[in-house]
C-alpha atoms as one frame of an Amber mdcrd trajectory, in Angstrom:
protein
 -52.664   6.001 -10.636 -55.533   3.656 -11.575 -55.296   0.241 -12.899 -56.445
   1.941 -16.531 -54.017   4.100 -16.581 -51.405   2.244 -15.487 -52.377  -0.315
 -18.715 -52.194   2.716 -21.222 -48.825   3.692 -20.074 -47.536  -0.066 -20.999
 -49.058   0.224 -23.871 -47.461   3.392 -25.028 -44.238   2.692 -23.890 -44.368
  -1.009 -25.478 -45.427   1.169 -28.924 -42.190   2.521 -28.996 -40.319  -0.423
 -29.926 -36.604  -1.031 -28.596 -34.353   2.174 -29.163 -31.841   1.259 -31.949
 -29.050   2.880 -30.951 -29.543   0.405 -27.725 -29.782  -3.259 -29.080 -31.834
  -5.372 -25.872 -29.133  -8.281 -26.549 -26.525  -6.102 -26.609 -27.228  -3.982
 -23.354 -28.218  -7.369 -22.190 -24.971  -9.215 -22.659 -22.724  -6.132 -21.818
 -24.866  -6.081 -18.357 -24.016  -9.483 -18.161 -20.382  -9.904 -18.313 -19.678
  -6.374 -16.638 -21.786  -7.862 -14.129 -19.461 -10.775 -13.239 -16.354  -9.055
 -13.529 -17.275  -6.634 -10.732 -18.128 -10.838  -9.360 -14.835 -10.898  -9.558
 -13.300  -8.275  -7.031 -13.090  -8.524  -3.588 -16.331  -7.687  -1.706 -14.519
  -7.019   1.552 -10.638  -6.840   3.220 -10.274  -9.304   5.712  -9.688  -8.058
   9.461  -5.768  -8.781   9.721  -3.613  -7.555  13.232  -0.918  -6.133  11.580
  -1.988  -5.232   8.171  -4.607  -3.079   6.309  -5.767  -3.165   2.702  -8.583
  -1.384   0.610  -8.864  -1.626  -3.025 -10.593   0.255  -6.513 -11.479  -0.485
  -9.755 -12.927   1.682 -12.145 -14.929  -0.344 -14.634 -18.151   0.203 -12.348
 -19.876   1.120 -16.273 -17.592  -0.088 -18.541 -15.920  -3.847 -19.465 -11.907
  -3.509 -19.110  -9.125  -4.924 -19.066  -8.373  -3.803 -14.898  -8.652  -5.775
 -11.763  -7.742  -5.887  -8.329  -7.238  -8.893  -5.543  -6.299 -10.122  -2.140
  -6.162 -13.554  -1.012  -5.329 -14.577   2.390  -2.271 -17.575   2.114  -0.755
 -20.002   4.394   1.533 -18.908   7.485   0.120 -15.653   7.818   0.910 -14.533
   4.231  -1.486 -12.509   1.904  -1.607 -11.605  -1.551  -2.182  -8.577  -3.243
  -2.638  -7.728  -7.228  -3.547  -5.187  -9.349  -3.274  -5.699 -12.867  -4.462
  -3.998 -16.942  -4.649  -6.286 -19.738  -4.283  -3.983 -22.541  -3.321  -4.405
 -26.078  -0.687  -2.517 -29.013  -4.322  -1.922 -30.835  -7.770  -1.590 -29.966
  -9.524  -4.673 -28.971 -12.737  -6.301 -28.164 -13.746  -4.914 -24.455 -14.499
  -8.750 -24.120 -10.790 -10.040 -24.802  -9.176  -7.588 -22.798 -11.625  -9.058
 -19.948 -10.903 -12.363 -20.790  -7.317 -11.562 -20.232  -7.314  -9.758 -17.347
  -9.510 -12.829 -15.800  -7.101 -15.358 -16.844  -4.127 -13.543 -15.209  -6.114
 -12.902 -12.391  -6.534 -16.959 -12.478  -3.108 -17.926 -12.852  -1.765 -15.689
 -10.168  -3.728 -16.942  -7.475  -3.794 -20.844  -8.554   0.462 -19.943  -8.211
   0.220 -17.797  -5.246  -0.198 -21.156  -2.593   2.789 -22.322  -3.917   5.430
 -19.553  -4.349   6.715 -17.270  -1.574   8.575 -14.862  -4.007   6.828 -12.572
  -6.140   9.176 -12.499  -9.078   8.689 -16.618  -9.564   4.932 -15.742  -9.166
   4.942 -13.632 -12.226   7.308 -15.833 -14.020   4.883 -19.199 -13.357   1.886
 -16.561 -14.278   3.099 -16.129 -17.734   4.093 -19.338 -19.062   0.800 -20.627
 -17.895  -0.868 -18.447 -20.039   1.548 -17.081 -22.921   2.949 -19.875 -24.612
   2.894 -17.582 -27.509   4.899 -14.483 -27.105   3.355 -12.932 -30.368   0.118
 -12.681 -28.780  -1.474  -8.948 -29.349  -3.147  -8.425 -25.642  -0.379  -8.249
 -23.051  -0.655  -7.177 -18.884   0.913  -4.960 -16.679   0.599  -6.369 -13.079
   1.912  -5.564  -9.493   2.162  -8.336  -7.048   3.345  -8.692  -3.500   2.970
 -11.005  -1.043   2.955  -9.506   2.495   3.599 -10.886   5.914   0.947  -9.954
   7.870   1.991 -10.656  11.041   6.129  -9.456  10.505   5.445  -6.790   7.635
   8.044  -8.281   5.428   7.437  -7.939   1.587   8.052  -9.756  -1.729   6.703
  -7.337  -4.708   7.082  -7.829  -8.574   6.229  -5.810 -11.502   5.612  -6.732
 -15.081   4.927  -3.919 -17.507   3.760  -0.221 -16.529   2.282  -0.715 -12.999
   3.108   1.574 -10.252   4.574   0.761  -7.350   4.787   2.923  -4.498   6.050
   3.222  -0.966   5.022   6.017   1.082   6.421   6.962   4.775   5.589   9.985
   7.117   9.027  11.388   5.242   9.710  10.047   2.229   7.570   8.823  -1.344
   9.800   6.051  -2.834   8.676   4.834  -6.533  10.126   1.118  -6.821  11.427
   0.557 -10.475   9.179  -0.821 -13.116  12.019  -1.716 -16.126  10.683  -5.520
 -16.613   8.274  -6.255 -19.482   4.565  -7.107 -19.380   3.441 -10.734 -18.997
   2.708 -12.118 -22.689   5.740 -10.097 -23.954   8.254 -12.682 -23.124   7.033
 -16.450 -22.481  10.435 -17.603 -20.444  11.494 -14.138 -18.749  12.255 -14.493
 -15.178  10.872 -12.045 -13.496  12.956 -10.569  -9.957  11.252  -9.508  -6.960
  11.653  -6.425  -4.535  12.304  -7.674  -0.965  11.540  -5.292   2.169   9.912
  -4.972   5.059   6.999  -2.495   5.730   7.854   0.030   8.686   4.741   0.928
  11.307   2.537   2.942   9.182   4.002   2.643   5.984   2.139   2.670   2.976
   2.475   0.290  -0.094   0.642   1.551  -3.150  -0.009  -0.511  -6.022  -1.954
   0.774  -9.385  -2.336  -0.492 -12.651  -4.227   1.748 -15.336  -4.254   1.813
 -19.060  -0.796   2.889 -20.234  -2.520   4.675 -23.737  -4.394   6.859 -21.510
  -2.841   6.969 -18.448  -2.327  10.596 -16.956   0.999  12.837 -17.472   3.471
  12.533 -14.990   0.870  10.945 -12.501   3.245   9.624 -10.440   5.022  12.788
  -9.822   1.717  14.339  -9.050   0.591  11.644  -6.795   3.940  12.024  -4.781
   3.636  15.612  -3.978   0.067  15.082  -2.904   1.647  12.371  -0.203   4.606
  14.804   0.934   2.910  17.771   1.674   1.097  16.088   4.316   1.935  16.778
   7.701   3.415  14.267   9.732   0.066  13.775  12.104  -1.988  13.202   8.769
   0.412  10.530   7.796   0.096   8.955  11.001  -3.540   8.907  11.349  -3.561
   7.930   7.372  -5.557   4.392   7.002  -5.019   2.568   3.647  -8.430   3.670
   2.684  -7.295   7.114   3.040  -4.497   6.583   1.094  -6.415   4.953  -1.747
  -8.579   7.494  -1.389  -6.304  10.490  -2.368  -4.952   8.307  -5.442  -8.345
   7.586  -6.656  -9.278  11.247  -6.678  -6.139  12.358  -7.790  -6.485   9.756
 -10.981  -9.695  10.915 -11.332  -9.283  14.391 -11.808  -6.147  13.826 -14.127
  -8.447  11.979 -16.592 -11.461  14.417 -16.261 -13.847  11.562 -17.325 -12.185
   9.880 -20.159 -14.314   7.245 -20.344 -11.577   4.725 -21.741  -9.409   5.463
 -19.214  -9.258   3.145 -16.899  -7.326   2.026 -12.802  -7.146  -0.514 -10.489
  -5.440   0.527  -7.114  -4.325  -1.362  -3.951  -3.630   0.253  -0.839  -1.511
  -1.952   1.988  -0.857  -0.304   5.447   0.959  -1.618   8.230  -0.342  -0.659
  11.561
């Protein structure tokens, strides 16, 4: 293409003005902030002996309330989160992101100085609801893992999932405390165990309006009719894998749907 023609071409596409059901400032600042919340998930999982992790997120196109995190900690300890701010109504995309970065915020800042995960939820939410009639609200998993011993601390406010999953056995831990912002001074208990060689620990977090029909239920018999060989060969990626497609094809592309999924495996 000549330098004429190439001129023409800007000229005829410059003709057609911006396309109004696309605002520039609008695309522009949704680009923007979905930009730095992907900024805001891991970019890697760090190389640990004893422990593997791999995470998801599925706002890759669209701002949410969703997130996912691992932070190495002092004495051979590291955190892992998955969390959904989501409110009673519709909201602005932005405040759901705003709250999902906040408790992302607060859970970390607490994580350095906390080695159980039900006082780490607890500390989460009265840093950041000290108003209990607030309408955006978040379901989170946490546990902090031993990577060295395998021992486990895990918590859960609100609808998260919680899973361990063993060459034998799918175990669902319960999930009957409320979701941080619903009660400012609720103390929040923990799940203490210790990960066997190979287990899996599964943590997701999706939106609980659109969240798929007895997921759970499906996701377990996807785990137990695995032979035991698969199980053993089974890396956490592999297990987050088969969730994420599993989650996947239960929404068939709803696009307000939305997951965040951690995957813990003890070598």
């Amino acid at each position: 293409m000549n330098a004429t023609s190439t001129t023409c071409r800007r000229r005829r596409l410059a003709s057609r003005g911006p396309d109004p059901l696309r605002p520039a400032a609008a695309v522009a600042g949704h680009a923007g902030r979905l930009d730095r919340q992907q900024e805001q998930l891991p970019l890697f999982a760090p190389l640990l002996e004893e422990v593997e992790l791999d995470g998801w997120s599925s706002h890759e196109r669209v701002l949410g309330g969703n997130f996912h995190d691992w932070m190495l900690l002092a004495g051979g300890r590291v955190l892992v989160m998955t969390g959904q701010a989501a409110g009673a109504e519709p909201c602005d995309p932005i405040e759901t992101a705003l709250i999902a970065q906040a408790t992302w915020t607060a859970i970390r800042a607490h994580a350095h100085h906390t080695e159980d995960a039900g006082r780490l939820l607890s500390l989460a939410a009265r840093t950041l609801w000290t108003n209990p009639t607030m309408h955006q609200q978040a379901s989170v998993a946490v546990a902090l893992v031993d990577s060295v011993g395998g021992s486990a601390s895990l918590a859960i406010a609100g609808d998260a999932l919680a899973c361990r999953v063993r060459a034998a056995s799918w175990e669902e831990l319960p999930s009957d405390q409320p979701p941080l912002g619903a009660e400012t001074n609720f103390a929040y208990t923990a799940h203490d165990f210790a990960l066997s060689l190979r287990e899996r620990l599964l943590l997701v977090a999706d939106h609980p309006a659109y969240r798929p029909a007895k997921l759970s239920a499906t996701i377990a018999a996807d785990f137990t009719r695995l032979d035991a060989e698969t199980h053993r060969r089974m890396t956490a990626a592999d297990a987050l894998a088969l969730v994420r497609r599993r989650y996947e094809h239960c929404i068939a592309g709803n696009p307000l749907a939305s997951a965040s999924i951690i995957a813990v495996r003890r070598r």
